[in-house]
C-alpha positions in Angstrom: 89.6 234.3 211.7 85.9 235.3 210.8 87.1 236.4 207.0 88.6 232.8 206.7 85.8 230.7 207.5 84.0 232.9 205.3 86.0 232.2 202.4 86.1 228.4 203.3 82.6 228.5 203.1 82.5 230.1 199.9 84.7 227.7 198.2 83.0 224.2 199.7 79.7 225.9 198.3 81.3 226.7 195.0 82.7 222.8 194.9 79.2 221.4 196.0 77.3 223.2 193.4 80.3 222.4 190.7 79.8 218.8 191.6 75.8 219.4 191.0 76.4 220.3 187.7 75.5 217.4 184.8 79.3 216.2 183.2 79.3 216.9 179.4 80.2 214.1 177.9 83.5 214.3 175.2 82.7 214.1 171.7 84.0 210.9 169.9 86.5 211.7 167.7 86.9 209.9 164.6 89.7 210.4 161.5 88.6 210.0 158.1 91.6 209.8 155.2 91.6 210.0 152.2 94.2 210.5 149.1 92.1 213.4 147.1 93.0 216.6 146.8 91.7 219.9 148.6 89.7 220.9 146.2 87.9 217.7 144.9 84.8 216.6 145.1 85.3 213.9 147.5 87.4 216.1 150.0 83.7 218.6 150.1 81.8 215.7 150.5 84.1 214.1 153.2 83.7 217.1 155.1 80.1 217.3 154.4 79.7 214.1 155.9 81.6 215.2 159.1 79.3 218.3 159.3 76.6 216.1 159.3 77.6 213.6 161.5 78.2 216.6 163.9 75.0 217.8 163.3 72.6 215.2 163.6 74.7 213.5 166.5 74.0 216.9 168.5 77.8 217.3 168.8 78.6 213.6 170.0 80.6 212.9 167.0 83.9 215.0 165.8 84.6 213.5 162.3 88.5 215.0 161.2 89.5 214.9 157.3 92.8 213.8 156.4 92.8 214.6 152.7 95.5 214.1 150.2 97.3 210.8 151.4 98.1 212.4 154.2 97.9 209.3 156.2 98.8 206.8 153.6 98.1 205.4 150.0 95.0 203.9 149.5 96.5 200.6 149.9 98.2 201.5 153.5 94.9 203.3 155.0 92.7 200.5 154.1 95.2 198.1 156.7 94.6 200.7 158.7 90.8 201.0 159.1 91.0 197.2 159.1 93.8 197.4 162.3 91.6 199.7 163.6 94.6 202.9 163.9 92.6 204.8 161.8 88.4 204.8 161.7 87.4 205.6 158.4 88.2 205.8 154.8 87.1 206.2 151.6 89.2 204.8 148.2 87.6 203.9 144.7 86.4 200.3 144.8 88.8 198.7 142.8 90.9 199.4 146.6 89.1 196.4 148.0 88.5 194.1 145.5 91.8 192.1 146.6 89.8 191.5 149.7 86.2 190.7 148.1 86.5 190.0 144.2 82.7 190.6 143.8 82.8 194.9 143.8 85.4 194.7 140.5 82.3 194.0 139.0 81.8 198.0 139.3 85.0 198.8 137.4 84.2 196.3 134.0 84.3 199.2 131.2 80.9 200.1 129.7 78.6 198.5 132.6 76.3 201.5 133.4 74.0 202.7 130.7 73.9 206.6 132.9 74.4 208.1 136.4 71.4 207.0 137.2 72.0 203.8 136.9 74.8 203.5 138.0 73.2 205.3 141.5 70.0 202.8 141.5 72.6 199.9 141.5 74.8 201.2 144.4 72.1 202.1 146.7 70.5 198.6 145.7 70.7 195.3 146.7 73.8 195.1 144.4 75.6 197.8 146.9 74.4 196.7 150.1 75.5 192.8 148.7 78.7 194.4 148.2 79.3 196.4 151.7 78.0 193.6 153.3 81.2 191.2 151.4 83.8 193.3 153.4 82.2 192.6 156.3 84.4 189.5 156.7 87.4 191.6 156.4 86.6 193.9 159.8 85.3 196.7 157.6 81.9 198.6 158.2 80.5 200.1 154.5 78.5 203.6 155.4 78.0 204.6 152.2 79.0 205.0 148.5 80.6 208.1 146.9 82.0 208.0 143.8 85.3 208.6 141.7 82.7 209.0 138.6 82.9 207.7 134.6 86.3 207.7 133.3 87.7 210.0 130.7 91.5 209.8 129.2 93.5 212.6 128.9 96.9 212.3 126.7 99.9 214.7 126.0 100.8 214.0 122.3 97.4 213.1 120.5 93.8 213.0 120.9 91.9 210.1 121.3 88.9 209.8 119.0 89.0 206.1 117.7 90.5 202.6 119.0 93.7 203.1 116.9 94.7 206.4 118.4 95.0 204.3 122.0 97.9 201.6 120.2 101.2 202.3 122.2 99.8 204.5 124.8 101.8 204.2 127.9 98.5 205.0 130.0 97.7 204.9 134.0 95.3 202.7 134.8 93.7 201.6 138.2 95.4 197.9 139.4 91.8 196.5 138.2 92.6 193.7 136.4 89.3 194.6 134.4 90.7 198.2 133.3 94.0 196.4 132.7 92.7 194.1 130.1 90.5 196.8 128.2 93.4 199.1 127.4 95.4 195.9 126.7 92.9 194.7 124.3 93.0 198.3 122.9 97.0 197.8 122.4 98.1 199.9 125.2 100.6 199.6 128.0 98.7 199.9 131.0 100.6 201.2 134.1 98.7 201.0 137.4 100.0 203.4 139.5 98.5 205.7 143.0 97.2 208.9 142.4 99.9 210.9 144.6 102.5 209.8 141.9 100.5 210.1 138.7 101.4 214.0 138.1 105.3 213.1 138.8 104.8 210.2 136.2 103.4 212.2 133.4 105.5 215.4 134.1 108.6 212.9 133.8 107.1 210.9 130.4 107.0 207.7 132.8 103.3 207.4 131.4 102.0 209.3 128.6 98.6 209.4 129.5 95.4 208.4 132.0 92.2 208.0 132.5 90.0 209.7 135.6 86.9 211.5 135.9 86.8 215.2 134.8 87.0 216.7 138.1 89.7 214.6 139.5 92.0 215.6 136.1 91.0 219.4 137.6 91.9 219.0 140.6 94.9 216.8 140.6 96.0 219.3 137.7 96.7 217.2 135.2 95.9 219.9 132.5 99.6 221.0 133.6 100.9 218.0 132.3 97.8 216.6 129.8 96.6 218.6 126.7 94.2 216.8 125.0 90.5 215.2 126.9 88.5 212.7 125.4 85.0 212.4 127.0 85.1 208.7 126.5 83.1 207.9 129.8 85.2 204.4 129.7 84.2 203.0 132.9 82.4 204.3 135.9 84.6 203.8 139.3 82.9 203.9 142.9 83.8 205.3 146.1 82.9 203.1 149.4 82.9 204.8 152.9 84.0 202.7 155.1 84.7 202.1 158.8 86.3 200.0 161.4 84.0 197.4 162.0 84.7 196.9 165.6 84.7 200.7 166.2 81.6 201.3 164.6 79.9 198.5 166.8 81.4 200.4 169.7 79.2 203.1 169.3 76.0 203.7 171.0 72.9 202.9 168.1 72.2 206.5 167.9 75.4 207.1 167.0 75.6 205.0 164.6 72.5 206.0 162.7 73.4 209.4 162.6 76.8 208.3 161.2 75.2 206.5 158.4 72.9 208.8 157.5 75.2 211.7 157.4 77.4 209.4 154.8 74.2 208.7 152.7 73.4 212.6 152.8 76.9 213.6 152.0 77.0 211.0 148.9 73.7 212.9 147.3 75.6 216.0 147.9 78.9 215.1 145.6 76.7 213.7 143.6 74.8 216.5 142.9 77.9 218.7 143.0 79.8 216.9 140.1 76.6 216.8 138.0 76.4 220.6 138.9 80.0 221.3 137.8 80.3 219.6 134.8 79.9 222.0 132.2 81.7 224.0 134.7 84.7 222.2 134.9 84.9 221.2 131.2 84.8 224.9 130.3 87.7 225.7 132.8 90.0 222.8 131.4 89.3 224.1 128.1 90.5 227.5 129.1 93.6 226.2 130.9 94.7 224.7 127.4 92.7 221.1 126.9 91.4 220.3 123.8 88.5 218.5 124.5 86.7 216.3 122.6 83.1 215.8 123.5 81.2 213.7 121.1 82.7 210.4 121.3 81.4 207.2 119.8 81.9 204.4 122.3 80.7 201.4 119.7 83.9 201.0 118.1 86.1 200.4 121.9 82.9 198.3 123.3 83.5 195.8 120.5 87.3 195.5 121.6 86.7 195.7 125.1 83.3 194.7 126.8 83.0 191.2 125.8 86.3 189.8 126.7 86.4 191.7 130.4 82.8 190.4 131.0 84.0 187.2 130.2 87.0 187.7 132.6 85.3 188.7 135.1 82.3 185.9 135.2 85.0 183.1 134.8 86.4 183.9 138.1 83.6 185.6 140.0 79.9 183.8 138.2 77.3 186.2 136.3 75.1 186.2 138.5 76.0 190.0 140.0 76.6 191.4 136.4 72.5 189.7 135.7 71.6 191.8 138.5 73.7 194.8 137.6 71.7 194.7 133.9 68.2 194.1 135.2 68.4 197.6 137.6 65.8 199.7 135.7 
């Protein structure tokens, strides 16, 4: 009898002091997706920004990468984010101009004299004008990563002048800016996703593309692709973005540290695909590529530039591609 209230004592002083105890509060867990591979930039830099966001939210936030369309196409992930099923994506811009016209101003070929400013311009005015446009359409812009400039890769020939492009049966982003350019080049653009580019040019479906450098490593399109032209064509951008309502839901601290983390984690890929350049260019070469390097881009921005701009300000004004210019 004695040995039995001891242990009942025991455990009621055990439960009291558990109950004493301050709760930990669960992390809030968040899903990013994206359709990149692995082993591109974007997928370091996603989970950069979830390291981050762990970090500087002292473990209050438990950001989980979805890479390589594993939730969806572009196109199905941003309904998504927008029905709130999953919190965050990320998709080059011309994803979302269907839903604010104003960011395919990002995608006209030839608009960024450099990096840099293309950079000044997105972490502008311009690119918080921009994020604030998908406001409307229950989206929350964090921050902008990017695809990068353009570059076309072909199987038969190497691109070097505007003639060489005639007849190309070439992927292109659903842009209708990009779509025009290779048009006006005499091509036959084909806008197709990324998860079903490599199928398309192993099959001859498309005999050619264009994407940054370190997407065309990645994705492995040297597999299928033998010559590169550095053409730099077009520079695409990558918005963060998240579920407007469930970003609201969160306490401001939490949100801050979210932001930040998605500003910090686009200066890393940044600075990582400027690191890996010459890195990557080299390793295409030794995978087969014959890359061309020097390219003169006068002779495709008198086929191309005028006509998009014109395209573009007849539907959307100038007065964002004024402000685009004038960024120092």
């Amino acid at each position: 009898m004695q040995r039995r209230t001891f242990c009942s004592g025991v455990a009621a002083g055990a439960a009291l002091a558990a109950a004493s105890l301050p709760v930990r509060a669960q992390a809030t867990r968040l899903r990013l997706a994206h359709a990149g591979p692995e082993t591109s930039s974007q997928h370091l830099a996603a989970l950069e920004l979830a390291r981050l966001a762990k970090e500087q939210s002292g473990g209050k936030l438990d950001v989980q990468v979805y890479p390589g369309g594993q939730l969806g196409n572009d196109a199905t992930v941003i309904g998504a984010v927008r029905g709130g099923t999953i919190d965050l994506m990320m998709a080059g811009s011309v994803n979302f101009a269907g839903l604010t016209p104003a960011i395919g101003a990002l995608d006209l070929p030839f608009l960024f004299r450099s990096p840099a400013h293309a950079y000044q311009t997105l972490d502008g005015a311009v690119g918080q004008k921009l994020m604030q446009g998908l406001e409307a359409h229950a989206l929350k812009g964090l921050g902008w990563f990017e695809v990068g400039f353009r570059c076309i890769t072909t199987k038969n020939k190497p691109v070097r002048l505007p003639d060489d492009v005639k007849g190309l049966k070439i992927r292109t982003t659903p842009n209708p800016s990009h779509i025009l350019a290779f048009k006006l080049l005499g091509a036959n653009p084909v806008p197709l996703p990324l998860g079903e580019l490599y199928q398309a040019l192993e099959t001859g479906a498309v005999d050619a593309q264009e994407h940054p450098i370190a997407i065309t490593w990645s994705a492995k399109f040297y597999e299928v692709q033998k010559h590169l032209t550095m053409s730099r064509h077009a520079y695409t951008a990558m918005p963060v973005v998240m579920n407007k309502a469930r970003f609201e839901k969160l306490e401001p601290p939490l949100q801050q540290a979210l932001a930040d983390a998605a500003r910090a984690a686009s200066r890393f890929q940044r600075e990582m695909n400027a690191r890996d350049e010459g890195r990557t260019v080299a390793d295409l070469k030794a995978k087969g590529m014959q890359v061309i390097e020097s390219f003169d881009a006068e002779p495709f921005r008198r086929v191309v530039v005028a006509e998009t701009r014109k395209a573009f300000v007849e539907k959307n004004g100038g007065d964002l591609l004024a402000q685009i210019d004038a960024t120092a």
